[in-house]
ROZA-972269 format. One record per atom (N, C-alpha, C, O): x, y, z; atom name; residue in one letter. Coordinates in pm, 1 decimal, padded with zeros to 6 digits. Layout:
<rs>
<r xx="X" yy="Y" zz="Z" atom="CA" type="a"/>
...
</rs>
This chain:
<rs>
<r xx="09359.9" yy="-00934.5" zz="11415.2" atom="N" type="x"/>
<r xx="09293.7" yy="-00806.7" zz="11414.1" atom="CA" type="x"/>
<r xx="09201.8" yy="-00800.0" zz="11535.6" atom="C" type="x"/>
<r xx="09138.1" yy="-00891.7" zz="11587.5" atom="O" type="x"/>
<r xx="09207.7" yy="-00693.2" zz="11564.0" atom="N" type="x"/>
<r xx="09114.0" yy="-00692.8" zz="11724.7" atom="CA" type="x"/>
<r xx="08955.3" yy="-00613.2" zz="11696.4" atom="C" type="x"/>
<r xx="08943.2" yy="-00528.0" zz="11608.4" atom="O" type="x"/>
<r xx="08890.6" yy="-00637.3" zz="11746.3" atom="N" type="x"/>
<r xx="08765.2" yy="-00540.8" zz="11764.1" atom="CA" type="x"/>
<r xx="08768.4" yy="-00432.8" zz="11768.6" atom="C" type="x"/>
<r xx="08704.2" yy="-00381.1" zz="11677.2" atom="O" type="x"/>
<r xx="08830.0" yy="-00343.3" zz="11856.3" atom="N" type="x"/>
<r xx="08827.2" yy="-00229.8" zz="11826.6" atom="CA" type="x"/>
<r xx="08961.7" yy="-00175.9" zz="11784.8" atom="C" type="x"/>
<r xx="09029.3" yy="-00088.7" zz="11839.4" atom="O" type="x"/>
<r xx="08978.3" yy="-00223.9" zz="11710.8" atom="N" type="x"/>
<r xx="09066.1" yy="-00152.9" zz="11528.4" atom="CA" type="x"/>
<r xx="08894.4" yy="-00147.2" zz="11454.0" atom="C" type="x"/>
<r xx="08831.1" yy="-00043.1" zz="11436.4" atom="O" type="x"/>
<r xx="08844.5" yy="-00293.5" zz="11418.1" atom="N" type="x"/>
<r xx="08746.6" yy="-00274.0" zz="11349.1" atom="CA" type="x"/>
<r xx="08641.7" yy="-00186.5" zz="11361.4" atom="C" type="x"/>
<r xx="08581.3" yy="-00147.2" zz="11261.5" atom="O" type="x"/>
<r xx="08608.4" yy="-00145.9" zz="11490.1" atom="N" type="x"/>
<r xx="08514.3" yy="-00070.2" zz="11538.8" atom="CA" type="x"/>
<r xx="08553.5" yy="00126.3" zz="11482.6" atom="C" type="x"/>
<r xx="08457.6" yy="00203.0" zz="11474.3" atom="O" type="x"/>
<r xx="08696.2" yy="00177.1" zz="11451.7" atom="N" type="x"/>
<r xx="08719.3" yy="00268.2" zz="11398.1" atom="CA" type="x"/>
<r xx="08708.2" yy="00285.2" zz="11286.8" atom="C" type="x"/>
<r xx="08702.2" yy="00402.7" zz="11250.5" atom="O" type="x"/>
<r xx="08697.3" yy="00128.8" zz="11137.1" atom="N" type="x"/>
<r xx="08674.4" yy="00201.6" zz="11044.5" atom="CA" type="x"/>
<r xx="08572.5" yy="00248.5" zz="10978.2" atom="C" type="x"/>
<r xx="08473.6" yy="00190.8" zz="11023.4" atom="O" type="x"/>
<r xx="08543.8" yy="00316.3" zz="10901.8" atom="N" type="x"/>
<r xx="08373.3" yy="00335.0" zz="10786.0" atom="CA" type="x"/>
<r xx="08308.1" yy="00231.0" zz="10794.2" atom="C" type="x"/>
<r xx="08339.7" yy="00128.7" zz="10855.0" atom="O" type="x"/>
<r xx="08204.3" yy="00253.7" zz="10727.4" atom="N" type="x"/>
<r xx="08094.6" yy="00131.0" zz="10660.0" atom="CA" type="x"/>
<r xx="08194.0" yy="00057.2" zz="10535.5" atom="C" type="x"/>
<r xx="08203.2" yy="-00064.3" zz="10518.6" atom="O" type="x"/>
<r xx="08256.6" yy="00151.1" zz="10463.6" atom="N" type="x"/>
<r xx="08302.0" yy="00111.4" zz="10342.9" atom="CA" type="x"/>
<r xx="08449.3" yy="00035.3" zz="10367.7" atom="C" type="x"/>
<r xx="08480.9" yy="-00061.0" zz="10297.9" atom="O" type="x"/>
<r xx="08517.1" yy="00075.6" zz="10449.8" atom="N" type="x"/>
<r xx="08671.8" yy="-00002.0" zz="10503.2" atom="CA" type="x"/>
<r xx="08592.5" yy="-00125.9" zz="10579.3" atom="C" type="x"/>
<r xx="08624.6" yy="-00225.6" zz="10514.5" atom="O" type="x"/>
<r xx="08534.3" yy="-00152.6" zz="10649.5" atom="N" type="x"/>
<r xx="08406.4" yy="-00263.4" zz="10687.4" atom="CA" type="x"/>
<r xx="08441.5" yy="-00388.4" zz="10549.1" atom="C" type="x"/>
<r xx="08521.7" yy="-00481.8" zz="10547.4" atom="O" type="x"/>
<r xx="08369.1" yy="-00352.6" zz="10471.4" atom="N" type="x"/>
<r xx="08341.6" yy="-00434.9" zz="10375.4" atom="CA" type="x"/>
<r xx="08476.8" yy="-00414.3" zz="10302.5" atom="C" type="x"/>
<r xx="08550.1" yy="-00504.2" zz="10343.5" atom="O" type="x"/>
<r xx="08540.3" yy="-00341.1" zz="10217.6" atom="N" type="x"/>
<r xx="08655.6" yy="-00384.0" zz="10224.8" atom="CA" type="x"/>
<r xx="08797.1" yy="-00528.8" zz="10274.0" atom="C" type="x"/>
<r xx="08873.5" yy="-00614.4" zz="10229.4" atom="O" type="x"/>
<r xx="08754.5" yy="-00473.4" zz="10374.2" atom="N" type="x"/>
<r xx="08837.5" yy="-00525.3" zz="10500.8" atom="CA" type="x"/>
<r xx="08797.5" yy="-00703.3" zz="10517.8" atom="C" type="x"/>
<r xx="08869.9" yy="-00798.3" zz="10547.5" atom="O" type="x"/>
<r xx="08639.7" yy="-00694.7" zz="10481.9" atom="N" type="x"/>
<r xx="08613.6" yy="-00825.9" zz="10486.6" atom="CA" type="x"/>
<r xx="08601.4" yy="-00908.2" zz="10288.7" atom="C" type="x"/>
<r xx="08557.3" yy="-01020.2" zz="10262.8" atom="O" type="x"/>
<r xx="08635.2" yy="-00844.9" zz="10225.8" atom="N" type="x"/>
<r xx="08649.8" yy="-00871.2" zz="10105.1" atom="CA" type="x"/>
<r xx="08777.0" yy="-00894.7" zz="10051.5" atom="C" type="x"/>
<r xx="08801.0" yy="-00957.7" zz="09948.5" atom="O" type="x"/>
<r xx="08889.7" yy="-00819.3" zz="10156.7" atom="N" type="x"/>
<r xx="08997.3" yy="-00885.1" zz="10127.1" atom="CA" type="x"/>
<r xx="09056.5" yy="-01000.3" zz="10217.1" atom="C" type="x"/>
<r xx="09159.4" yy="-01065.9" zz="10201.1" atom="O" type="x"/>
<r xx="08946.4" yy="-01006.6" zz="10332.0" atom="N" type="x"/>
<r xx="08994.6" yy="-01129.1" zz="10454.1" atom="CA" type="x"/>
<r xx="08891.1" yy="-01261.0" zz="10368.2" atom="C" type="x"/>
<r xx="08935.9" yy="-01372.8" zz="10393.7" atom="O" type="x"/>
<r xx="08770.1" yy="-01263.5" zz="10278.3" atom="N" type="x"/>
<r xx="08762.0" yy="-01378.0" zz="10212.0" atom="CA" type="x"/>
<r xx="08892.4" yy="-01419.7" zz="10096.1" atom="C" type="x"/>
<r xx="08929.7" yy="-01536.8" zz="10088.9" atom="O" type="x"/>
<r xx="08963.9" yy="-01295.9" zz="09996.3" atom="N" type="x"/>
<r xx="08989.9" yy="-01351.3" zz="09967.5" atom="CA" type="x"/>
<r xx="09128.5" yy="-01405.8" zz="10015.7" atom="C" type="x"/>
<r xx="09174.2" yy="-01508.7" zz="09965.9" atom="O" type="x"/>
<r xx="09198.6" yy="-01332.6" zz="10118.0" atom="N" type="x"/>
<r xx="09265.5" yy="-01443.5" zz="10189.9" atom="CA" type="x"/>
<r xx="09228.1" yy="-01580.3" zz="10232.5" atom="C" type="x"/>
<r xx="09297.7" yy="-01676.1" zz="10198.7" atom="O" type="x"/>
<r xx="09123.8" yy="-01594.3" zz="10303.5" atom="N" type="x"/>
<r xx="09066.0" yy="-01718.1" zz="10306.1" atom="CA" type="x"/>
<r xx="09066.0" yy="-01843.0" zz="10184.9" atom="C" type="x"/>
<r xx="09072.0" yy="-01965.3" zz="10196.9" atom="O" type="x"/>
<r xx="09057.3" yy="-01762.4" zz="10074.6" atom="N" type="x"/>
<r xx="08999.4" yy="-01868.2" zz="09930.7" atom="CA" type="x"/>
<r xx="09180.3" yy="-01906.3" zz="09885.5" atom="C" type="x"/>
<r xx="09223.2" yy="-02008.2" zz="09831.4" atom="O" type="x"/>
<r xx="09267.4" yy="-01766.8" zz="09937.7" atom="N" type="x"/>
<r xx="09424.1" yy="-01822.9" zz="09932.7" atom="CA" type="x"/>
<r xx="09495.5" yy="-01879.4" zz="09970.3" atom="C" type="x"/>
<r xx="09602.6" yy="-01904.1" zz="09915.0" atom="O" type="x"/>
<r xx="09449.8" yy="-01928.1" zz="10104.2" atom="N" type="x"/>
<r xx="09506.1" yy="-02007.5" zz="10218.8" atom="CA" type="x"/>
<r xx="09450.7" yy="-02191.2" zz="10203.7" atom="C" type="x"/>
<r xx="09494.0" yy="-02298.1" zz="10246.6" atom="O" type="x"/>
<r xx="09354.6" yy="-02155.5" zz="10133.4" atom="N" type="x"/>
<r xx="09259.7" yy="-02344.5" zz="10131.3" atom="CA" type="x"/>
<r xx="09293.2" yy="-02305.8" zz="09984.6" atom="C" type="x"/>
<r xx="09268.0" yy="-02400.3" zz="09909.9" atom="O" type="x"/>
<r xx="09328.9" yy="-02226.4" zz="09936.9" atom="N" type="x"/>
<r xx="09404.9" yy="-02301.2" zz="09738.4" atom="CA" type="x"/>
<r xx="09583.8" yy="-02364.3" zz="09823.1" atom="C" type="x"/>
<r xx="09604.5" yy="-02484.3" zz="09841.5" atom="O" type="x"/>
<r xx="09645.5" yy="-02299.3" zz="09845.7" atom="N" type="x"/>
<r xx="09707.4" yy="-02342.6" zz="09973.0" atom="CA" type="x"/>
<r xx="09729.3" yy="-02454.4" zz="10061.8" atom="C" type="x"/>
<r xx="09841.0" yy="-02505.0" zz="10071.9" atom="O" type="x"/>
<r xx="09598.5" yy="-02508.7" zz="10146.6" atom="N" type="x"/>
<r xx="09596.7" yy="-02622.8" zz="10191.3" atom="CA" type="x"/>
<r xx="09605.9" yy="-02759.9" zz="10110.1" atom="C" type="x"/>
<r xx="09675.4" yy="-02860.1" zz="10126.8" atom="O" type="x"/>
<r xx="09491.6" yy="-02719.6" zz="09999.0" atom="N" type="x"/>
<r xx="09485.2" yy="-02792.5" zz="09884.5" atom="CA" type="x"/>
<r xx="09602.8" yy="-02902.0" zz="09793.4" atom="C" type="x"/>
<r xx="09601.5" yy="-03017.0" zz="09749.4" atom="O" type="x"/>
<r xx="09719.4" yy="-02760.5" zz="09799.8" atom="N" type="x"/>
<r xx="09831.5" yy="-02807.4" zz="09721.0" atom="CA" type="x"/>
<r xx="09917.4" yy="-02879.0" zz="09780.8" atom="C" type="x"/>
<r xx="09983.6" yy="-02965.0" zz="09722.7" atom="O" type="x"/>
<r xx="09932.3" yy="-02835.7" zz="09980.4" atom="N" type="x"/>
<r xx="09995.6" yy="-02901.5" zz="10023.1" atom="CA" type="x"/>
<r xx="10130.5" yy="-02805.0" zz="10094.2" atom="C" type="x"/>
<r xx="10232.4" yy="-02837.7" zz="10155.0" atom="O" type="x"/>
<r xx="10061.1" yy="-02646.8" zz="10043.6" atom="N" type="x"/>
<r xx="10163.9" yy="-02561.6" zz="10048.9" atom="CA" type="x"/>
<r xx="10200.5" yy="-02465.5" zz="10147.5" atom="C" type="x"/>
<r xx="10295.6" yy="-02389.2" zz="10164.8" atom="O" type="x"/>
<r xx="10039.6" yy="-02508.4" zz="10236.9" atom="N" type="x"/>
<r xx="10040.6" yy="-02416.8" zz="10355.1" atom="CA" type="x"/>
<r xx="10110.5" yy="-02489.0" zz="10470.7" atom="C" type="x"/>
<r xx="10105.9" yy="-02607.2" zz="10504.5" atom="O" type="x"/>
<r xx="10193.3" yy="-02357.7" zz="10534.5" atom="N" type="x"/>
<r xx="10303.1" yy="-02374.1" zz="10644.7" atom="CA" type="x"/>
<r xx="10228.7" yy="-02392.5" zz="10757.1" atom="C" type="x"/>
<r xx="10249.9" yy="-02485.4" zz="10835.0" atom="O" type="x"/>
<r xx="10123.2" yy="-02292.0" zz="10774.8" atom="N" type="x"/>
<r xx="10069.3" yy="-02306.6" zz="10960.0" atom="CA" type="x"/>
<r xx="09876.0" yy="-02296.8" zz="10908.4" atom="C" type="x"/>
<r xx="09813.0" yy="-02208.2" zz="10850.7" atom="O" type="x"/>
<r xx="09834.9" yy="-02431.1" zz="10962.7" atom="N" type="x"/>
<r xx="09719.5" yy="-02451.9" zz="10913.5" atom="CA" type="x"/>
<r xx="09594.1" yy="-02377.9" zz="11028.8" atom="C" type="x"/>
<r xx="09471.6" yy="-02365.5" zz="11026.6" atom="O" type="x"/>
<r xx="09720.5" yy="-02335.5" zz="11136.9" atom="N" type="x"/>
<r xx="09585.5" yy="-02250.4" zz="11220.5" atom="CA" type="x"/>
<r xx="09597.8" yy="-02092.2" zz="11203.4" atom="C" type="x"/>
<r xx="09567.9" yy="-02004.2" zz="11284.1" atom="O" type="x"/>
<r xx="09665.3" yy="-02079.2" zz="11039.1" atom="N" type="x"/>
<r xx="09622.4" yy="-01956.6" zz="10976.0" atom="CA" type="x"/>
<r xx="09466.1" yy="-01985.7" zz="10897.0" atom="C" type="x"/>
<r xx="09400.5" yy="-01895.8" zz="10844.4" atom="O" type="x"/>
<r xx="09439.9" yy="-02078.1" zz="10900.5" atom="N" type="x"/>
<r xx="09297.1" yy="-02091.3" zz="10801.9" atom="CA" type="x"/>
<r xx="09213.8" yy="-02086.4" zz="10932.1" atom="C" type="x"/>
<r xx="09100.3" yy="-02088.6" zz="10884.6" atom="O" type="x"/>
<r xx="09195.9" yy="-02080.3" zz="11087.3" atom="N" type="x"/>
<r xx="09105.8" yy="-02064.9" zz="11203.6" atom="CA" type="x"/>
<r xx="09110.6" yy="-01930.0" zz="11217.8" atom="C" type="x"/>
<r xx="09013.9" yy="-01864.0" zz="11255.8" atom="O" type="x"/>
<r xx="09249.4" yy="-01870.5" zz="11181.2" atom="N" type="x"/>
<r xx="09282.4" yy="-01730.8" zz="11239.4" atom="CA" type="x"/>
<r xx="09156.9" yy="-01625.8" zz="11125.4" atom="C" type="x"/>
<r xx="09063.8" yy="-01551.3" zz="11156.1" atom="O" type="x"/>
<r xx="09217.8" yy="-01671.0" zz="10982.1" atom="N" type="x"/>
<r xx="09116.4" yy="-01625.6" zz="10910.7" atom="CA" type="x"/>
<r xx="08975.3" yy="-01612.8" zz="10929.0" atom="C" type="x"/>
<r xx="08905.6" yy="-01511.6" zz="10921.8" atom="O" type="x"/>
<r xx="08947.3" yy="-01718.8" zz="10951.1" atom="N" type="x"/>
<r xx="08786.3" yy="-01744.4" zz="10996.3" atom="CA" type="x"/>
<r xx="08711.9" yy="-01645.6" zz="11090.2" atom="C" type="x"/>
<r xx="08606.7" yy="-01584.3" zz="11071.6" atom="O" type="x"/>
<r xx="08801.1" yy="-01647.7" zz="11202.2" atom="N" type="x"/>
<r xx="08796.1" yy="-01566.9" zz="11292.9" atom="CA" type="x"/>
<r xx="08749.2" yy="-01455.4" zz="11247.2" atom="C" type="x"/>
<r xx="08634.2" yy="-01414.0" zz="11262.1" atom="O" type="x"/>
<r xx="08875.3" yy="-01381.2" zz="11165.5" atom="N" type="x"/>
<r xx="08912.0" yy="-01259.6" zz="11147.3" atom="CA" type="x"/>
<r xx="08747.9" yy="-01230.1" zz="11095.4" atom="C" type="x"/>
<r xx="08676.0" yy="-01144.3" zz="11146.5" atom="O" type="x"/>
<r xx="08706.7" yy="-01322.1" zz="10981.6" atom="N" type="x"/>
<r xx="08586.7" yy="-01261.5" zz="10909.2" atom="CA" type="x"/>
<r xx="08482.8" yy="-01280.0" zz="10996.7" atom="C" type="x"/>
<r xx="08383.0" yy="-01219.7" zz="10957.2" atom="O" type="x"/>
<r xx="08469.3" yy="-01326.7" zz="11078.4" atom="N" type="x"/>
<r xx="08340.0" yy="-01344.6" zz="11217.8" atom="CA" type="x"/>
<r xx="08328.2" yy="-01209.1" zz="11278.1" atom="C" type="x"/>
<r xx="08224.7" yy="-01145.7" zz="11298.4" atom="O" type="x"/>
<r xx="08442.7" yy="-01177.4" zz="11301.8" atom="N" type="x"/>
<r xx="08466.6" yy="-01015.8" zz="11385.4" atom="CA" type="x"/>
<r xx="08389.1" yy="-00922.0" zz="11295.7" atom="C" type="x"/>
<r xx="08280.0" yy="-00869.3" zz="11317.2" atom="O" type="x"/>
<r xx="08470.2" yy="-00912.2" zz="11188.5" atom="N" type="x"/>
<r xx="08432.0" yy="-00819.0" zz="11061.3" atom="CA" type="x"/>
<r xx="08290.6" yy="-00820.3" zz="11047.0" atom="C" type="x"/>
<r xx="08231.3" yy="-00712.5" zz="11041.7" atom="O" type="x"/>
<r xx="08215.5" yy="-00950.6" zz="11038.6" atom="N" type="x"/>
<r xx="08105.9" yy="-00974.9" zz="11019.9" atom="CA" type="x"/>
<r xx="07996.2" yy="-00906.7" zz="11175.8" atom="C" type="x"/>
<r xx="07896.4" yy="-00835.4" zz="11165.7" atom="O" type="x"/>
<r xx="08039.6" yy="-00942.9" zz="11265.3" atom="N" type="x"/>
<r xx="07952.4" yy="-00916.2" zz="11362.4" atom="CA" type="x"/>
<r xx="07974.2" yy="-00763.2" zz="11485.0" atom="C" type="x"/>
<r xx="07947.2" yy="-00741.0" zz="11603.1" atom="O" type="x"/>
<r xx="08038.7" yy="-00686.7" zz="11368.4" atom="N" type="x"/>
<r xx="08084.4" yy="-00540.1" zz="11359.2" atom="CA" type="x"/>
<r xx="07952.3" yy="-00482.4" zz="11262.3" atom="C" type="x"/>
<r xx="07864.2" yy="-00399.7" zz="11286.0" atom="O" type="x"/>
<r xx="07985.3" yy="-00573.0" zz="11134.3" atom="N" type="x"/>
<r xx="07883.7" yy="-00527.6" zz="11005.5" atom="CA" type="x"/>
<r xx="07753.7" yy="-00517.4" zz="11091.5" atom="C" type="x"/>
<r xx="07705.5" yy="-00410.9" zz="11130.0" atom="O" type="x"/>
<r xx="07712.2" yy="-00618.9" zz="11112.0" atom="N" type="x"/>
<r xx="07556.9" yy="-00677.0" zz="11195.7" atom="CA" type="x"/>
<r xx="07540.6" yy="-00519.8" zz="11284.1" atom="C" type="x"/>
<r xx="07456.8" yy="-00433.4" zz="11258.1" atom="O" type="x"/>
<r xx="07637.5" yy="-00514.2" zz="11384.6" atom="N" type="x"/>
<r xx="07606.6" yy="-00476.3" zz="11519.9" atom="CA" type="x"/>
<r xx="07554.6" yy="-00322.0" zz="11471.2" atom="C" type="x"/>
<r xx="07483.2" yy="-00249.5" zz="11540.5" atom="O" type="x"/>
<r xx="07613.8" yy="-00283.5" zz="11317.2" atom="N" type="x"/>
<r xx="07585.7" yy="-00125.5" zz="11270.4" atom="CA" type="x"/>
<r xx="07464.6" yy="-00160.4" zz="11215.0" atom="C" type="x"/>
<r xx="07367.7" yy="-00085.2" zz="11225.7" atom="O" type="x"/>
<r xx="07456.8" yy="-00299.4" zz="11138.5" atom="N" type="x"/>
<r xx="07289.9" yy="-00267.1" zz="11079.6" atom="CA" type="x"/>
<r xx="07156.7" yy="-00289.8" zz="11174.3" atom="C" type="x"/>
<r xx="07041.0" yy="-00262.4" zz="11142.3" atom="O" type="x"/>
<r xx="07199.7" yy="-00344.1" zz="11293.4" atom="N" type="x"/>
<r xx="07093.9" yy="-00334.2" zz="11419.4" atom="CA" type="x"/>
<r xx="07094.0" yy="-00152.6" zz="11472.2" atom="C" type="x"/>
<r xx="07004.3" yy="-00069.0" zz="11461.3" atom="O" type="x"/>
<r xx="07210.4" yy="-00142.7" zz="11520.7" atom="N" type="x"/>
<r xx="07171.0" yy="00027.3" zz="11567.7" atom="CA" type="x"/>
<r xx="07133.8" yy="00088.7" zz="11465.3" atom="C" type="x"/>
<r xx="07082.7" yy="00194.8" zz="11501.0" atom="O" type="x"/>
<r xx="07132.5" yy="00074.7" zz="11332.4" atom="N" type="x"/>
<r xx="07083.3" yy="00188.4" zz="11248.5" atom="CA" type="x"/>
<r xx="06934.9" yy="00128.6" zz="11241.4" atom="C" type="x"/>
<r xx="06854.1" yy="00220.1" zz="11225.8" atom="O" type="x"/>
<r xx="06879.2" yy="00011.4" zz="11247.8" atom="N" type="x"/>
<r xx="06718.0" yy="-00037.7" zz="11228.3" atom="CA" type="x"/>
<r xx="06672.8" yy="00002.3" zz="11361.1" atom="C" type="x"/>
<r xx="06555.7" yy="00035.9" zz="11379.0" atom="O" type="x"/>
<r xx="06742.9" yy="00001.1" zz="11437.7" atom="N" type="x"/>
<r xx="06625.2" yy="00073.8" zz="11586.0" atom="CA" type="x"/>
<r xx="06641.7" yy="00225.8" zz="11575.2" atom="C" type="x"/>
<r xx="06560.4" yy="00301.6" zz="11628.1" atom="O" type="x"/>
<r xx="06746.6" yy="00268.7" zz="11507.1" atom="N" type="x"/>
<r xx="06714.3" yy="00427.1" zz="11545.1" atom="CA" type="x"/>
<r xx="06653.3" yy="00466.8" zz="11453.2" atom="C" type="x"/>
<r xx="06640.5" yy="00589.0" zz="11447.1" atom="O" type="x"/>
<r xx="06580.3" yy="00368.8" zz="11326.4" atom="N" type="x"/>
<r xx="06473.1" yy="00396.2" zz="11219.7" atom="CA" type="x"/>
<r xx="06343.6" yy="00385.9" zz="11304.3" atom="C" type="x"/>
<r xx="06252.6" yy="00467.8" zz="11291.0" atom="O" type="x"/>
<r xx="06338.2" yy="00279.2" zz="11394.7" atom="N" type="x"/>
<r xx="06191.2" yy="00271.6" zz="11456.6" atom="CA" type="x"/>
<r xx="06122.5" yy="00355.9" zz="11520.3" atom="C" type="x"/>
<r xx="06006.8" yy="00397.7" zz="11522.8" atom="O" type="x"/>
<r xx="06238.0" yy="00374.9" zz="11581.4" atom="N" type="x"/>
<r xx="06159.4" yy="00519.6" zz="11671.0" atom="CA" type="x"/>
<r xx="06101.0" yy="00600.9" zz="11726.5" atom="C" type="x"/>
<r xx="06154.7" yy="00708.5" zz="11752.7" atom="O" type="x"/>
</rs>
């Protein structure tokens, strides 16, 4: 997933988006666990994915706290 895909959706596809990339994450290491996962640099890719998501989330709750200060 790239940055700006993420950068087009809502606040609410935001969190979404990162609620269904944990629980991919928690599916991929039940996965590693068993012995069942095929490509283990899908569990980095994941990681990733939720870092982006995450520092998309951040970057909206900084511009919305400075344009409170004002």
């Amino acid at each position: 997933m790239k940055v700006e895909e993420i950068r087009h959706f809502s606040d609410e596809e935001v969190q979404s988006e990162l609620d269904r990339l944990h629980r991919h994450l928690f599916d991929l290491r039940a996965q590693a666990v068993t012995e069942k996962l095929e490509d283990p640099s899908m569990l980095v890719k994941a990681k990733r994915d939720i870092a982006r998501v995450m520092t998309i989330r951040r970057e909206r709750q900084l511009s919305g706290d400075a344009g409170r200060k004002s």
